[in-house]
C-alpha positions as CSV (number, residue, x, y, z in Angstrom):
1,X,-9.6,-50.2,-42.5
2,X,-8.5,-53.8,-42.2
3,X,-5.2,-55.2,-40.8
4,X,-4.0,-56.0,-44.0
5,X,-4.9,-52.7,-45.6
6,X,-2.7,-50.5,-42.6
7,X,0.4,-52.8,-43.0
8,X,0.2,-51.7,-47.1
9,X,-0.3,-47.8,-46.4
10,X,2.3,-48.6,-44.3
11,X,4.4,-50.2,-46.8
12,X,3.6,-47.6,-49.6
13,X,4.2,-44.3,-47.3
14,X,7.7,-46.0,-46.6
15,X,8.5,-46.5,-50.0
16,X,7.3,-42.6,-50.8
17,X,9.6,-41.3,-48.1
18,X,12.6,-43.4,-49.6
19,X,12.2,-42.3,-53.2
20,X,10.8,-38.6,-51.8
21,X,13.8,-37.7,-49.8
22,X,17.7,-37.7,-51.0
23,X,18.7,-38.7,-47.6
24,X,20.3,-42.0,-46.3
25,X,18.3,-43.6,-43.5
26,X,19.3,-45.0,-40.0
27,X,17.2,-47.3,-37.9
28,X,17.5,-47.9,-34.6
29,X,17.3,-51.5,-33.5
30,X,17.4,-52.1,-30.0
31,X,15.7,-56.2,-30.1
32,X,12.7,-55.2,-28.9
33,X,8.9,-55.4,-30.5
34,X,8.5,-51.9,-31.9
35,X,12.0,-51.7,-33.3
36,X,12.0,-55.3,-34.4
37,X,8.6,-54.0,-36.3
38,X,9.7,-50.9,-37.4
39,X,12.5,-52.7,-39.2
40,X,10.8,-55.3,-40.7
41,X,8.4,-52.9,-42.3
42,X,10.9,-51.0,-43.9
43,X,12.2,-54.4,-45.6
44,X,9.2,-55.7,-47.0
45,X,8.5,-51.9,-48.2
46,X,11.9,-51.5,-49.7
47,X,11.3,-55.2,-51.1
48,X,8.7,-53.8,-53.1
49,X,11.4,-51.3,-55.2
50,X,13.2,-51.5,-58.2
51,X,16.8,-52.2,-57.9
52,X,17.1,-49.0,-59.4
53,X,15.5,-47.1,-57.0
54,X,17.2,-48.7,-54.2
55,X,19.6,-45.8,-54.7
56,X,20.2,-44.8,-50.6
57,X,21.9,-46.5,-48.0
58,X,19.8,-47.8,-45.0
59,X,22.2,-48.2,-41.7
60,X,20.8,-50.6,-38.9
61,X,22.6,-49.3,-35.5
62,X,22.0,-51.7,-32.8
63,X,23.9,-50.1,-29.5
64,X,25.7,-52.6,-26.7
65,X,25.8,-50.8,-23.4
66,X,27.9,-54.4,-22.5
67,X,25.7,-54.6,-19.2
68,X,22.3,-55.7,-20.7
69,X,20.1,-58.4,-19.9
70,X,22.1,-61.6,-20.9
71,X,19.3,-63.2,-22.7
72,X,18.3,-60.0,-24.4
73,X,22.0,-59.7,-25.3
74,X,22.1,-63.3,-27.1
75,X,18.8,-62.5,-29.0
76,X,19.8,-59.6,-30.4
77,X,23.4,-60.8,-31.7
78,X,21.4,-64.0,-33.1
79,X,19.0,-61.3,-35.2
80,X,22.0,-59.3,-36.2
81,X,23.7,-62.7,-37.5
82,X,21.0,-63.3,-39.2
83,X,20.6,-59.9,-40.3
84,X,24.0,-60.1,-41.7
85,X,23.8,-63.2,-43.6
86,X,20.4,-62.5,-45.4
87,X,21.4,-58.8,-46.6
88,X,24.7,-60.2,-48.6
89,X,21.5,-62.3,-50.6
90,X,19.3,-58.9,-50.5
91,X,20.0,-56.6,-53.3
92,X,18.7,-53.9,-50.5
93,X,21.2,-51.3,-49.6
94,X,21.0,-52.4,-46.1
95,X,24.0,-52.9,-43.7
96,X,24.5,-53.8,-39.6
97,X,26.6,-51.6,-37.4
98,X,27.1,-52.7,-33.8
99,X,27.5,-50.2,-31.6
100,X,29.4,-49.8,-28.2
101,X,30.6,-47.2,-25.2
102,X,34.0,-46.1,-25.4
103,X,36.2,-47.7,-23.0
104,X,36.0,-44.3,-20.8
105,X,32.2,-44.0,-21.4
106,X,31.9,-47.7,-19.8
107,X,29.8,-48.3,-16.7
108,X,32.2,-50.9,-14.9
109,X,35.1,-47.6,-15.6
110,X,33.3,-45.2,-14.0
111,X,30.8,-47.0,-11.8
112,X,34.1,-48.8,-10.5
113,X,37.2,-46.6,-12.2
114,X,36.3,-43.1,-11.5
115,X,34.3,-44.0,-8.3
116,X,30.6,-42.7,-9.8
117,X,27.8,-43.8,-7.3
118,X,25.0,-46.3,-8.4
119,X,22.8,-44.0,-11.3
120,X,19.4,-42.6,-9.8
121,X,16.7,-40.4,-11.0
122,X,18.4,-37.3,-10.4
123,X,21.8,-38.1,-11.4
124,X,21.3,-40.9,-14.4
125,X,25.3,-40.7,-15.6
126,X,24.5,-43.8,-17.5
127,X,22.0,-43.3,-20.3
128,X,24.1,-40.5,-22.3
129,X,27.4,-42.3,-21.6
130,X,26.3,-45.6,-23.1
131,X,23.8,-45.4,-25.7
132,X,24.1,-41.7,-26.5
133,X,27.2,-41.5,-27.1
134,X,27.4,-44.5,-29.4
135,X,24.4,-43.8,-31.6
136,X,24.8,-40.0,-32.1
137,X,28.9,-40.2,-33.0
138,X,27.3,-42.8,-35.8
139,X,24.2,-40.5,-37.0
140,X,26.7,-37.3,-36.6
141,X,29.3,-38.9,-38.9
142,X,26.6,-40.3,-41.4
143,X,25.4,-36.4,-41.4
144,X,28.7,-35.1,-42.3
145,X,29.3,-37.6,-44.6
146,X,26.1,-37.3,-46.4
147,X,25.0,-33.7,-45.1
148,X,21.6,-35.0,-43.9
149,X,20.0,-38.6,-42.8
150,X,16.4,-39.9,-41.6
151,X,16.6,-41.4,-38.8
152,X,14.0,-44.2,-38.3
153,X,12.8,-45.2,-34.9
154,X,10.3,-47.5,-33.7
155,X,8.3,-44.9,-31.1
156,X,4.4,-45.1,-30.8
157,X,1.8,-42.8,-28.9
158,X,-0.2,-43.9,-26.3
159,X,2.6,-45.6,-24.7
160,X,3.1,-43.2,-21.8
161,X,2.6,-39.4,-21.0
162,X,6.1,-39.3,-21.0
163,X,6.7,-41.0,-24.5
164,X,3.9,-38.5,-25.9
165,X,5.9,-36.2,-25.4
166,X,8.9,-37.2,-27.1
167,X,6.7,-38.2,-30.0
168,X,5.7,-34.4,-30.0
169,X,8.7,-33.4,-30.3
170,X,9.5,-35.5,-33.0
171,X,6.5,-34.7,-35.3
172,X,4.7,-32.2,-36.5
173,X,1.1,-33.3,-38.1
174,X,1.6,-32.3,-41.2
175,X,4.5,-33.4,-41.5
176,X,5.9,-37.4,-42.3
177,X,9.5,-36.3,-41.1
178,X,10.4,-33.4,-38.7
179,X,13.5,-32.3,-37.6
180,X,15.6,-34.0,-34.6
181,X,15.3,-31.6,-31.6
182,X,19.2,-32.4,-30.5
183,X,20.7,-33.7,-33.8
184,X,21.8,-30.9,-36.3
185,X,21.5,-32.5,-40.1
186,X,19.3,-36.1,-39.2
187,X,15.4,-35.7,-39.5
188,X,13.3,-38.0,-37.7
189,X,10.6,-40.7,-39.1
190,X,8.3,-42.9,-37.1
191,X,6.9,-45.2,-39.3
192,X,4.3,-47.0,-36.1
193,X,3.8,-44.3,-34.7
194,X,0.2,-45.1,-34.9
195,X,0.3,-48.2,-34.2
196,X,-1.1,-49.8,-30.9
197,X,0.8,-52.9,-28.9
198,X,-1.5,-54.6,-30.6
199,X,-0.8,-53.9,-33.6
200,X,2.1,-54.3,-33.3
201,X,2.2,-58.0,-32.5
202,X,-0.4,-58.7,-34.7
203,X,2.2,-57.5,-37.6
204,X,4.9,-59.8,-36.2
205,X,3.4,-62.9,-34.9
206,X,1.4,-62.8,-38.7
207,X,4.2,-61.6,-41.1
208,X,7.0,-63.8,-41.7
209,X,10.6,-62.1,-40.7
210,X,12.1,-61.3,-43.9
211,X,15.7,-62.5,-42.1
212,X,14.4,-65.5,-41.1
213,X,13.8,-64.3,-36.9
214,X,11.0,-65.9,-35.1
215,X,9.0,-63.4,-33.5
216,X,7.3,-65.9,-31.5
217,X,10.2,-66.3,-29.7
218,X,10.5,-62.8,-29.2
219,X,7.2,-63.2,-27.4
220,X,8.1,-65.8,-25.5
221,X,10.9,-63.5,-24.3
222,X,7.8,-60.5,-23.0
223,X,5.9,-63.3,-21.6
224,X,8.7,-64.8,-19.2
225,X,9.2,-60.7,-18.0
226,X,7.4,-57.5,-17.9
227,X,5.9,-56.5,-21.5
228,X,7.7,-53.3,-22.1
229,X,11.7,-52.6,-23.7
230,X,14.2,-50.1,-24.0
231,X,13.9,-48.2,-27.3
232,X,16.7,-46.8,-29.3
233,X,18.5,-44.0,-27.4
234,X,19.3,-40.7,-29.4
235,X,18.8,-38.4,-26.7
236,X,18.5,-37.8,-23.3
237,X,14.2,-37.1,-23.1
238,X,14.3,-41.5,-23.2
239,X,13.1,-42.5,-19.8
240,X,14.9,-45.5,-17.7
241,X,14.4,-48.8,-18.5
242,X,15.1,-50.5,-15.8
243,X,11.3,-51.7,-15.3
244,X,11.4,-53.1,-18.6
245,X,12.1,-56.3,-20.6
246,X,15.1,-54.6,-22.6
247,X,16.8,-52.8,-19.9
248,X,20.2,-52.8,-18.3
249,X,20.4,-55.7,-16.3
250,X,22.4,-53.2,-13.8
251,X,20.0,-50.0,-13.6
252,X,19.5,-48.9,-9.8
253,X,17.1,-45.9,-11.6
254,X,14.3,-47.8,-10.3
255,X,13.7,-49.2,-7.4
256,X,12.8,-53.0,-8.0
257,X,14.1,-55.2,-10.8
258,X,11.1,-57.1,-11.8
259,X,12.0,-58.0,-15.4
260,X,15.1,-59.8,-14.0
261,X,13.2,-61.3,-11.5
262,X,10.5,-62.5,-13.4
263,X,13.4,-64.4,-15.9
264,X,14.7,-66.0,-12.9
265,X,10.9,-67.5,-11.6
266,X,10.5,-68.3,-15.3
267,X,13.5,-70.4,-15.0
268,X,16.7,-68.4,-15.5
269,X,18.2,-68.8,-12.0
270,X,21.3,-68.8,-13.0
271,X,20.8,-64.9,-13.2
272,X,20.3,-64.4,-9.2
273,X,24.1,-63.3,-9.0
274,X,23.4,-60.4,-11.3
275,X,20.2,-59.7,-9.4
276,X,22.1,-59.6,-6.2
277,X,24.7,-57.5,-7.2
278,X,22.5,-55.1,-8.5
279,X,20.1,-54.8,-5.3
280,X,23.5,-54.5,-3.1
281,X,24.5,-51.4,-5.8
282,X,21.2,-49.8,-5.1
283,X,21.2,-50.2,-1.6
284,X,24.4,-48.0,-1.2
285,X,21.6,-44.9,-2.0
286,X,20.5,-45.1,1.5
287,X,21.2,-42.3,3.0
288,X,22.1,-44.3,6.3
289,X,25.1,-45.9,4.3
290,X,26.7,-43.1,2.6
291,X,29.0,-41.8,5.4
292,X,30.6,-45.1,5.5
293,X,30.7,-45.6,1.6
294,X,31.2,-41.8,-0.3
295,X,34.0,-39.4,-0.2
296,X,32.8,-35.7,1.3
297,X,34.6,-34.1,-1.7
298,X,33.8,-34.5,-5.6
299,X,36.2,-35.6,-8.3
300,X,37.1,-31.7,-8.4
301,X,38.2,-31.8,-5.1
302,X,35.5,-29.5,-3.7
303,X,32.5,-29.7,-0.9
304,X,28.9,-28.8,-1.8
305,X,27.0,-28.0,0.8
306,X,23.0,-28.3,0.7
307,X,19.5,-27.9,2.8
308,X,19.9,-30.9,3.9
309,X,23.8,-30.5,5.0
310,X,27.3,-32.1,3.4
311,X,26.6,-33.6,0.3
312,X,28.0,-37.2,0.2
313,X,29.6,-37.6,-3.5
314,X,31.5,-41.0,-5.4
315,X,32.4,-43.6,-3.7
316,X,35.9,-44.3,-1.7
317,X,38.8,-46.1,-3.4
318,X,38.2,-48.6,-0.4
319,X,34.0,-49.3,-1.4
320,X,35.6,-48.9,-5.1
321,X,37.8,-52.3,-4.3
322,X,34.9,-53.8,-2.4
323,X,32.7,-53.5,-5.3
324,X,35.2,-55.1,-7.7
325,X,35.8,-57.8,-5.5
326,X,31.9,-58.4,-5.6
327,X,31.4,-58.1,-9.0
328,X,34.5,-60.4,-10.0
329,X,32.8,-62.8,-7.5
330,X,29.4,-63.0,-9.2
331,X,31.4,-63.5,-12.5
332,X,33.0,-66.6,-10.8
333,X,29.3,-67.5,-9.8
334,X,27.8,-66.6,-13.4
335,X,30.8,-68.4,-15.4
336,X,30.1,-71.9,-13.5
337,X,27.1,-71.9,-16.0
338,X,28.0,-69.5,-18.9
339,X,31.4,-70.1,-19.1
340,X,31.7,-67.5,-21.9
341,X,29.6,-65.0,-20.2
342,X,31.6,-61.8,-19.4
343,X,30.7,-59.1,-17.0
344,X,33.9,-56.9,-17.1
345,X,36.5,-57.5,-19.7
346,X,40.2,-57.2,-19.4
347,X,40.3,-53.3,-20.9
348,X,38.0,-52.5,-18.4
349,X,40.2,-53.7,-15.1
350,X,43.4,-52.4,-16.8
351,X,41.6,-49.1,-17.4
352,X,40.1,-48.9,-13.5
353,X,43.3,-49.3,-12.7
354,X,45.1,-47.1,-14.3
355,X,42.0,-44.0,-13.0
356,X,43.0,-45.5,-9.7
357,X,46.7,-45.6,-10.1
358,X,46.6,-41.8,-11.8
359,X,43.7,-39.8,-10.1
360,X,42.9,-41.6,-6.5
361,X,46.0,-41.9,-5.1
362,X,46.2,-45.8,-5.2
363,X,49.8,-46.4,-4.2
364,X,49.3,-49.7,-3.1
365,X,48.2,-50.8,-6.7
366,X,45.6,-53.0,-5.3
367,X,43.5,-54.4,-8.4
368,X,46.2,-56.9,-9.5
369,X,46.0,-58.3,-6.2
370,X,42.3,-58.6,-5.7
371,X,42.0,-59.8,-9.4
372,X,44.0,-62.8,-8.4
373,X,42.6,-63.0,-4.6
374,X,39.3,-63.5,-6.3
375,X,39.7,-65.3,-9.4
376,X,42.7,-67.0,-8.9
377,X,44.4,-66.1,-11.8
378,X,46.5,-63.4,-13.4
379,X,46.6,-61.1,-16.2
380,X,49.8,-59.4,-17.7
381,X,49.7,-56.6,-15.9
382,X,51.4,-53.2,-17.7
383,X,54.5,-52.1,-15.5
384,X,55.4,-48.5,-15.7
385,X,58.7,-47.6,-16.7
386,X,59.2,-45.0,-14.1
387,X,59.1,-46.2,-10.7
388,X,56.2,-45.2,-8.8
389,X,55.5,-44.9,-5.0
390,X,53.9,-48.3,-2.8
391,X,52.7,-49.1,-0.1
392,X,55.4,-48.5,2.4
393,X,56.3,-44.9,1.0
394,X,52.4,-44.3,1.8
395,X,53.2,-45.0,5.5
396,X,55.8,-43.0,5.3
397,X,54.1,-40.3,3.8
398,X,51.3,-40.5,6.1
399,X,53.0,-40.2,9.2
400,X,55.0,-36.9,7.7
401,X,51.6,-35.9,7.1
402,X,50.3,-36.2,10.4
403,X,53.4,-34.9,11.8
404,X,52.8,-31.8,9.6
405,X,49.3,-31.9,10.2
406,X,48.4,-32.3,6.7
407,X,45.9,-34.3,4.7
408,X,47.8,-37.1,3.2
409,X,45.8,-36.5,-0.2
410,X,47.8,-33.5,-0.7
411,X,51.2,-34.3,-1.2
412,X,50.3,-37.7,-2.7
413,X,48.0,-35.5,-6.0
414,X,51.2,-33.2,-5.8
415,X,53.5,-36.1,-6.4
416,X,51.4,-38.0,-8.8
417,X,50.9,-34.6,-10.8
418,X,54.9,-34.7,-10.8
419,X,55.1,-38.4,-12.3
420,X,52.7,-37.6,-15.0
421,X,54.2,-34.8,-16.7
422,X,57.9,-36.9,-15.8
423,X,59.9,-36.8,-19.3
424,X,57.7,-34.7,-21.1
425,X,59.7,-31.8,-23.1
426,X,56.9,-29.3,-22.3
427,X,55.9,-29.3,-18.9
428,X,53.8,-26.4,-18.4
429,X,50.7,-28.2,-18.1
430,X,51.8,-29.4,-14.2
431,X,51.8,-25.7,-13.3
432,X,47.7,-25.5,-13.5
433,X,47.5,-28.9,-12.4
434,X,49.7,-28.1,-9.1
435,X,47.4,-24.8,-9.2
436,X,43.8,-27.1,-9.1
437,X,45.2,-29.3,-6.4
438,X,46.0,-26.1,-4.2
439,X,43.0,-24.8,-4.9
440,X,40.7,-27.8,-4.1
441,X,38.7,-27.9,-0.3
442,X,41.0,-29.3,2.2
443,X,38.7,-28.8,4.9
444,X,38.4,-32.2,7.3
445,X,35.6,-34.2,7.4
446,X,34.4,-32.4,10.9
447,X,35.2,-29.3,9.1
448,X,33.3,-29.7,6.6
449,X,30.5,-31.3,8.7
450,X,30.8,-28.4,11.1
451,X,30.6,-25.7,8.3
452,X,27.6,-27.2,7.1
453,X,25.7,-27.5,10.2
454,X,26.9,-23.5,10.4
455,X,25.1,-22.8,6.7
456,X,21.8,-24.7,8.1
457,X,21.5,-23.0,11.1
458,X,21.9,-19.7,9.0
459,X,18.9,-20.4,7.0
460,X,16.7,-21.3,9.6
């Protein structure tokens, strides 16, 4: 079988699944090669139909994680433009969606915010907060608007082990679609997933983009880094992308960034901020470091103790500020050559601030400060009608604390607890939030420390 002859099976089996099927399709397009292909494919096929027959929506979801590669980020808006503009002169049933995180799913919110440490193979908080989230609220809302959907996603075998595996799960061999393992209602369709890489460039470096992309650049883009990309994210069996040429410019999954590294020897040096900031992130997972960087409790105000002793948790409120302070620096740095590139918008820092204003005790109310400290400008900051403790009712506080010999946390979550339930009619909710603060691990530090070094002794 020629070239020529796959791309038209290709084509046709498309077109039978369309008219075959009642369902409305969704395609995942992340920027990359195989999605780029997989949705070019289903154009030309879907070219190749009567306007009659074009009877079923087709959805393009392109998710934003808002911390990906810059120059990935600009290609992909540039193909969704274009996507845009060429559909409204289609008669195809095709429309865009651009996807994001919630503001409370975002990475600079919790990363930052809620004090999450840096992502890592065992605790990847990321990946389902910002691209599963986004995509399956989309697919889920198509399937209860239409009952089911195909999703279509640009996955191959022979990738990896590890993307085999997926792909099993996805298909069954005598079947074109198969059901979605984690998606109640969508059925899945891989339309290359015989394909090889080469293959797949073959079909887009020698059939013209029907939206009027050119894949050569796209190319150009794997050549300047490693040739690999992120595909569309529906569930969490994806593995990290941070190796990879469509990955978060961020991820701390992996150990070495060589895809941003490779942009900036190819030219983009303006990057090495971003690089910087995201080898200081993953350095705060040495072991060495966490004492003088993580709190000894969790967010639920309890201790875990493991084999290997006290389990350090998120970061402090202190490394929380440091990090902003950082980041809002490398902004400066990136700005002085993107002016319009953003790392972490204005919702974001008004949302960190109110986590660290509601749930970590911030008294002070530090981030207006260091936003202005570091930037030199100011924002118009929310003020609260009900006046709220500062800085010097924390030193008094803290000394009545350490007169009572008490942890200071304690009455400060008690009296925040008070001023969020302040004016409501129905206060019964502060009762079980007064009854979780009680009940949270107020051992000390060399409590907890000591109590752990009793549990390891026990098991030896």
């Amino acid at each position: 079988m020629t070239i020529g002859q796959k791309y038209s099976d290709v084509y046709e089996e498309i077109r039978q699944v369309y008219l075959n099927y009642p369902y409305p399709w969704v395609i995942g397009y992340s920027g990359g090669k195989d999605s780029t292909a997989t949705l070019q494919l289903i154009w030309r096929a879907l070219e190749g139909l009567s306007p009659t027959e074009l009877t079923k929506p087709v959805y393009v979801i392109s998710t934003d994680t808002l911390v990906e590669t810059p120059l990935i980020v600009n290609y992909v808006r540039e193909t969704l433009d274009l996507l845009e503009r060429h559909i409204t002169h289609s008669q195809l049933p095709i429309s865009v969606h651009r996807l994001e995180p919630t503001l409370e799913d975002r990475f600079w919110v919790n990363l930052i915010g809620r004090g999450y440490p840096a992502p890592n193979s065992l605790f990847r908080w990321c990946t389902e907060r910002l691209k599963i989230h986004p995509s399956n609220h989309f697919i889920l809302d198509k399937v209860a608007e239409h009952g089911e959907v195909i999703l279509a996603l640009g996955m191959r075998r022979g990738e990896s082990a590890r993307r085999d595996r997926v792909v099993k799960e996805h298909h069954y061999d005598w079947h074109t679609l198969s059901r979605h393992g984690q998606l109640p209602g969508a059925w899945v369709y891989m339309p290359i997933e015989d394909f090889s890489t080469e293959d797949v460039w073959s079909y887009l470096l020698q059939v013209p983009s029907p939206w009027g992309s050119d894949n050569r650049r796209l190319r150009a883009l794997y050549k300047s880094a490693q040739d690999g990309e992120c595909p569309m994210v529906v569930d969490d069996t994806t593995a990290p992308c941070g190796n990879s040429r469509f990955g978060c410019w961020v991820c701390t999954v992996v150990d070495q960034d060589k895809a941003m590294e490779a942009l900036i020897d190819d030219g983009a040096e303006w990057l090495i901020p971003l690089l910087d900031f995201r080898d200081w992130l993953a350095s705060t997972q040495d072991p060495s470091v966490k004492p003088q960087q993580r709190e000894y409790k969790g967010r639920n105000g309890h201790i875990r103790i493991t084999q290997r002793g006290l389990l350090w948790r998120s970061y402090t409120l202190e490394f929380s500020k440091e990090m902003l302070k950082r980041l809002l620096l490398a902004q400066g740095q990136i700005q002085k050559h993107n002016p319009d590139f953003t790392i972490i918008d204005e919702a974001e820092l008004r949302e960190i601030r109110r986590l660290w204003l509601t749930e970590r005790q911030d008294w002070e109310d530090a981030l207006p400060g260091i936003y202005t400290e570091v930037t030199g400008h100011t924002l118009r900051w929310d003020v609260n009608d009900v006046s709220r403790p500062g800085k010097l009712e924390f030193e008094l506080l803290q000394r009545i604390a350490q007169e009572r010999d008490l942890p200071v946390n304690l009455p400060q979550k008690l009296l925040d607890a008070e001023w969020q339930y302040y004016g409501m009619r129905r206060r019964g909710l502060i009762h079980k939030s007064i009854e979780n603060i009680l009940n949270e691990d107020w051992l000390t530090l060399e409590e907890a420390q000591a109590k752990a070094r009793e549990q390891q002794a026990e098991t030896v």
